[in-house]
N, C-alpha and C positions, 0 to 999 in steps of 0.2 A: 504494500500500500504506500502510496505515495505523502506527503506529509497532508495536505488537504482530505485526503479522504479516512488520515488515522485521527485528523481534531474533529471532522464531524462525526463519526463513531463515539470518541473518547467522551464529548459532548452529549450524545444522547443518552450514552452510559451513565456519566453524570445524572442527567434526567431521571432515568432510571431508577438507580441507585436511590436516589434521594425517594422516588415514592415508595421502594420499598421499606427505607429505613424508618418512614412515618410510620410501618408496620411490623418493626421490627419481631417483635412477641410472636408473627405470625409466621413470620418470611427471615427467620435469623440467618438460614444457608443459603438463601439467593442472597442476603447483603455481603455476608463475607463473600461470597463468589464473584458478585461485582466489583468488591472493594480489591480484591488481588486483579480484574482485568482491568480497572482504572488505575493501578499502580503501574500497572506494564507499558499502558500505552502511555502514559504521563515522563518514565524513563527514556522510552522511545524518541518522546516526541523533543523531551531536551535535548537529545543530541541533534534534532532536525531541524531546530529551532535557533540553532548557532549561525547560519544563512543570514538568518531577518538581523541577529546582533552584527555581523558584520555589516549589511547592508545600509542599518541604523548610522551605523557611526561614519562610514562613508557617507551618509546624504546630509549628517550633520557638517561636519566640515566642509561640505559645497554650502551650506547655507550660510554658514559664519564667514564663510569668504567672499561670499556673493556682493560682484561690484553694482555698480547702481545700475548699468545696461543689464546683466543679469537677473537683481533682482527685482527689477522690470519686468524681465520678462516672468519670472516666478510669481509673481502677483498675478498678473493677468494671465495666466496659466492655470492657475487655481482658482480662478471664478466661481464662487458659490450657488449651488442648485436651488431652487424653493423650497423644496423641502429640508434640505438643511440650515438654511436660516429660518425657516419656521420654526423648526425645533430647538436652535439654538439659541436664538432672540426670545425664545418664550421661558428659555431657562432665565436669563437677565433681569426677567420684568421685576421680579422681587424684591431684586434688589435696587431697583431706580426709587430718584426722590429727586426732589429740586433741595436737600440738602443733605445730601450725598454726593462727594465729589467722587471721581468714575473715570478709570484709564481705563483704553483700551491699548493694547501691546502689540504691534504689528498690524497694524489699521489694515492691512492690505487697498483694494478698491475702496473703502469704504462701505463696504455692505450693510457690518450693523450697525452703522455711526445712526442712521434716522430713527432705529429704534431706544437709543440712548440719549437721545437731546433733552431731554427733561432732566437727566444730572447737569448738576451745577457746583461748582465748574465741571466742566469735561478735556479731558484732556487725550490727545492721542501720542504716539513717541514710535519711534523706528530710528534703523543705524540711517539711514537718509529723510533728510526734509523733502527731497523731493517726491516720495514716497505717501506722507504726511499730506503734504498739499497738492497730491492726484486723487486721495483718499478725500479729502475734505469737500472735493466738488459732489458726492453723493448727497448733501446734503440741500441741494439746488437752495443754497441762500449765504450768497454773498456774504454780506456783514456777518452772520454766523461763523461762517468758513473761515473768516481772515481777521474777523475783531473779537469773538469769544473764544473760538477753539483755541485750545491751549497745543500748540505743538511741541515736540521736543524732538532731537538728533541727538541719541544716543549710542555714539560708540563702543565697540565691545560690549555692547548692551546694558550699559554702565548708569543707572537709572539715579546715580546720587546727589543729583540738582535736582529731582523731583522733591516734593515732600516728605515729609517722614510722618509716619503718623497720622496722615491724612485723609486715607483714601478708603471708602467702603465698599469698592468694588473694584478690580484689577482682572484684566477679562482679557483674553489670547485665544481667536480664532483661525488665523489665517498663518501659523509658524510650525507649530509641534506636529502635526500629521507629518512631517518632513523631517523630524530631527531624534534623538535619541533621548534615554532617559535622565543621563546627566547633565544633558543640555538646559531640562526643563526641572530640574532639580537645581541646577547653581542660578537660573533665573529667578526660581520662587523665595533661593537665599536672599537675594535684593528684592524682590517685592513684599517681603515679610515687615521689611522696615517700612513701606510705604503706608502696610494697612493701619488703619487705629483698631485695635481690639474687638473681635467682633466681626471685621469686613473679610470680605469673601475674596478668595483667588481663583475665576473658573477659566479655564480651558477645555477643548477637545483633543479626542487622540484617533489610533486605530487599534485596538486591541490583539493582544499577539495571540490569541485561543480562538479566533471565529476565522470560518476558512476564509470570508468573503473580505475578511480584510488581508489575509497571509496573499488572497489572488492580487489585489489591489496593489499588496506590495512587492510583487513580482512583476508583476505588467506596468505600474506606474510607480514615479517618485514621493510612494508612500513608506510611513513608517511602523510596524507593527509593533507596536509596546507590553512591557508587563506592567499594568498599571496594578497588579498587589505590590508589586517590588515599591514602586511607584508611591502609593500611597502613602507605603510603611515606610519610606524614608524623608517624606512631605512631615507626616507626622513625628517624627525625630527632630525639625527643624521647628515643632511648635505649632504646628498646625493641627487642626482639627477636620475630618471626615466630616462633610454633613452628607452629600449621598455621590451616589453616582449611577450611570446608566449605559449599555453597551447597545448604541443603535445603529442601524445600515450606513454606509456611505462614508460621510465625516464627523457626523451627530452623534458619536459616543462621549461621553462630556465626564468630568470631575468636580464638585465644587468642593473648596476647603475653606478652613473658618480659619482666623489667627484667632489662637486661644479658644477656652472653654465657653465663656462667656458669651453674650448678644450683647451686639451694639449697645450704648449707654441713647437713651433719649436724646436727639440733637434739634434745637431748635433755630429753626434760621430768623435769621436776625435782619439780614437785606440780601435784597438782590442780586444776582451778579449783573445783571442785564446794566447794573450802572459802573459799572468797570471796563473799561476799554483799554483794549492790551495796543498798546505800540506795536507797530512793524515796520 
């Protein structure tokens, strides 16, 4: 069996498995029998599974080196479907407020900039402004685009002139499906400072256990991740799990908490609408 068709076996074994074990009392020798044929193919499948790590860290180092022609064209390369901005914009909503300030990391085209306008401030960052201000036209409104939007050029993805402490939402859609796990673990290191207590760090990925994402990352410049690896060491850095979700496409998503805690009551005091940034 080829690796594809031993994850969707191993998979449904899983399935399995798990209804038997609701019944255990009943069904004790199908569980052990499942639990020795999901050990087998789980061995299997780590050695099979060494492919996607190498392929991971090769696409991440094209991504961290990506000049601004490149990562031109990587942006509009990865044009977002309707259904995965449906799904993923609808993860966001929770966390909007007009006072809740709200990065986004890697704006790409701007896709879910129009769904985020209602944070205040908003801000978006990439290793190029030019990036930043192609992204910023999705939002068909000038003065928006060039007098509120907060932009930033962050080299080496170097976020330490943002704020500290301030942000209740820091959101990355259009980077990690392309890059590896420690990529998106020394990024969350520096977003961790950004959030205040409470706020959220979501991105999406591709998960390294569903076939349709291992085909994805054979045929295209996808990434297959382990996102338990993933979690458990988000979590190490002080992060909190609040959930997560494994869906078709690009829409398989993570959201983490900094700390245990919920946001403290914020009450906004004035507007941003009366602030006007220089350019």
């Amino acid at each position: 069996m080829d690796i594809f068709e031993t994850q969707f076996h191993l998979n449904n074994l899983k399935l399995a498995e798990r209804r038997f074990r609701e019944q255990a009392d009943v069904f004790t020798e199908a569980v052990d029998c499942y639990d020795k044929l999901v050990k087998n193919l789980e061995s299997q499948l780590d050695q099979q599974r060494t492919v996607f790590k190498d392929l991971n860290s090769v696409r991440m180092l094209k991504l961290k080196n990506q000049t601004l022609e490149t990562r031109k064209e990587f942006v509009k390369a990865n044009f977002f479907n309707e259904y995965d901005i449906e799904k993923l914009s609808g993860i966001l909503a929770p966390y909007i407020g007009n006072n809740i300030p709200v990065l986004e990391l890697f704006p790409g085209t701007g896709q879910f900039l129009p769904y985020v306008v209602a944070s205040e401030p908003l801000y978006i960052a990439d290793r190029y402004m030019d990036i930043c201000i192609d992204a910023s036209a999705s939002l068909n409104n000038e003065f928006y685009a060039t007098r509120r939007l907060r932009k930033y050029e962050i080299a080496d993805n170097n976020v330490i002139d943002l704020p500290h402490d301030s942000f209740g939402l820091v959101y990355c859609f259009n980077e990690f499906f392309s890059s590896n796990e420690d990529y998106i673990i020394e990024i969350a290191k520096k977003n961790y400072h950004l959030l205040y207590d409470g706020g959220k760090f979501v991105f999406n990925f591709m998960p390294y256990d569903q076939p349709w994402a291992q085909l994805a990352a054979i045929n295209y410049q996808y990434s297959c991740l382990d996102y338990h690896f993933l979690i458990t060491e988000l979590e190490k850095l002080g992060f909190v799990l609040v959930n997560y979700s494994l869906q078709p496409v690009r829409s398989s998503y993570i959201v983490m908490q900094k700390g245990n805690n919920p946001p403290k009551p914020r009450n906004k005091i004035s507007g941003a609408w009366a602030e006007i940034i220089d350019t």
